[in-house]
Structure formats: structure tokens, C-alpha cells
C-alpha positions in Angstrom: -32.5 41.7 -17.5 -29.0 40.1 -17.1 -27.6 40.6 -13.7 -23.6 40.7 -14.2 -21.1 42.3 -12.3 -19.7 44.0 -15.4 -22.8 46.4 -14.3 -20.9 47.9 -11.4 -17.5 47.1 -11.0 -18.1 46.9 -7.3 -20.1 44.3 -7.0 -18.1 41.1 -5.8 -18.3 37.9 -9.0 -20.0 34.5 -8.3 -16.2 33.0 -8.8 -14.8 35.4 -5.9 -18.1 35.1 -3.7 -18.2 31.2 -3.9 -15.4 29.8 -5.6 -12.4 32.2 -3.6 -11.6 33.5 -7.2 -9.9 29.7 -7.9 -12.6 28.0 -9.8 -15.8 28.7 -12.4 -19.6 29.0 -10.9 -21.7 27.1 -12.8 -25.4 25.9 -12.7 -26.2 23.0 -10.5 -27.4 19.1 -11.6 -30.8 18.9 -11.2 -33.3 21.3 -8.9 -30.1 22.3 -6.3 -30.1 26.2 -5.8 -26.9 26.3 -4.2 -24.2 27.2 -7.2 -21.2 24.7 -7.8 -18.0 25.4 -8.5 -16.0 23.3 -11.1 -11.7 24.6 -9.7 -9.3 25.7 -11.4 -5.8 23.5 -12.1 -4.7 23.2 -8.6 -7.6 23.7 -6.2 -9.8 21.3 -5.0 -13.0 21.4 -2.9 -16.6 22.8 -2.3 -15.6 26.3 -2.8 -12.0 25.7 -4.9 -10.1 27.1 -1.5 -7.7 23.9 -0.7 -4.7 23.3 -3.1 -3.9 19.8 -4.2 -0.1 20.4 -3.3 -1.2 21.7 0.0 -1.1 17.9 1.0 2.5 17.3 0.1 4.1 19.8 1.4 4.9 18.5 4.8 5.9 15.5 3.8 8.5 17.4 1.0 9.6 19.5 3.7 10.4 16.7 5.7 12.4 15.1 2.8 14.1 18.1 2.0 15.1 18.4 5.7 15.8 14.9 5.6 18.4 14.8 3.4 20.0 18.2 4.2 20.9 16.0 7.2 22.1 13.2 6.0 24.6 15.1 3.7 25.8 16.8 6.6 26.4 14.0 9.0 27.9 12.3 5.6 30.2 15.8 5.5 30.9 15.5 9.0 32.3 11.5 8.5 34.2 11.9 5.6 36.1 15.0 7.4 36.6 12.7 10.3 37.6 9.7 8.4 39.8 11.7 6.6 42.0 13.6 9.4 42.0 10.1 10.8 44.2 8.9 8.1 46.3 12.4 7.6 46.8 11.6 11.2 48.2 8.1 10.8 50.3 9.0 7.7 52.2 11.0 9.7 52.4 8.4 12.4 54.4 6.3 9.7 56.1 8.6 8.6 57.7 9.5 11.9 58.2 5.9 12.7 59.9 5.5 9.2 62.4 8.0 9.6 62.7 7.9 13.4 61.5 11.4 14.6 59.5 12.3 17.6 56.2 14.4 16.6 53.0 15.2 18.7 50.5 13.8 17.2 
């Protein structure tokens, strides 16, 4: 008699119970009883319920942010270098053709 959850939809499979519906159960090496669960692409672990990216993402996140603000402060310099110099330009200019402005 084959006991299979295809019996009663219901009934909760070995890969949900044991495996958190991310791996395969499959017999255990030698006299073990417990089952074992070979993971799908992805998950890791006794039971298949930690992700292999799970371990990156803070450090991604914190490159991401990273750079996000560095490109700003970068922004933020350029736009100050560059009313610096629209700001001496008309310095000279005023100076060359003798002209008071407020600058």
C-alpha cells in the first residue's frame, strides 16, 4: 500500500512538510530515519529554507547605496565647480570692458 499525497489532496507532501516546498525528500544514507532534503537551485540548508543570495544582499544594498552617493556628491561638485567658473567668466568680462556688475 503506497502512501502518497496524490491520495487526498489535503494531506501536506514530504517536500512542503520538510523541505519548505524548495527542495526534493529523499531517502537517507545509511540506517538514518530522519528524511533529507537534496534543495532546489537557490536554497541551501537542512530543510532547503535559506537562499544562497540571502547572504549578498546586504552587502549589494550597501553598494548600490554606495554609489548612489557618490554620483550625487560627484553631481553636487561638478555643479559647484561649474557656477564657479560661469562666475569668474563674468568677472573678466566686466573687467575687460569696464562695467560694474554684482557678482
Amino acid at each position: 500500500m503506497a502512501t502518497n499525497s496524490t491520495l487526498h489532496p489535503d494531506l501536506p507532501t514530504c517536500r512542503e512538510l520538510h523541505c519548505s516546498s524548495h527542495g526534493t525528500c529523499v531517502p537517507p544514507v545509511g540506517a538514518g530515519v530522519d528524511v533529507v532534503c537534496e534543495c532546489d537551485l537557490g536554497y541551501q540548508g537542512q530543510s532547503c529554507d535559506d537562499t544562497v543570495h540571502g547572504s549578498l544582499s546586504l552587502p549589494l544594498t550597501l553598494g548600490v547605496l554606495g554609489v548612489i552617493i557618490g554620483l550625487l556628491i560627484l553631481a553636487f561638485i561638478l555643479a559647484k565647480c561649474r557656477q564657479r567658473q560661469k562666475k569668474n567668466r563674468r568677472r573678466r568680462r566686466a573687467e575687460k570692458f569696464s562695467y560694474e556688475i554684482a557678482v
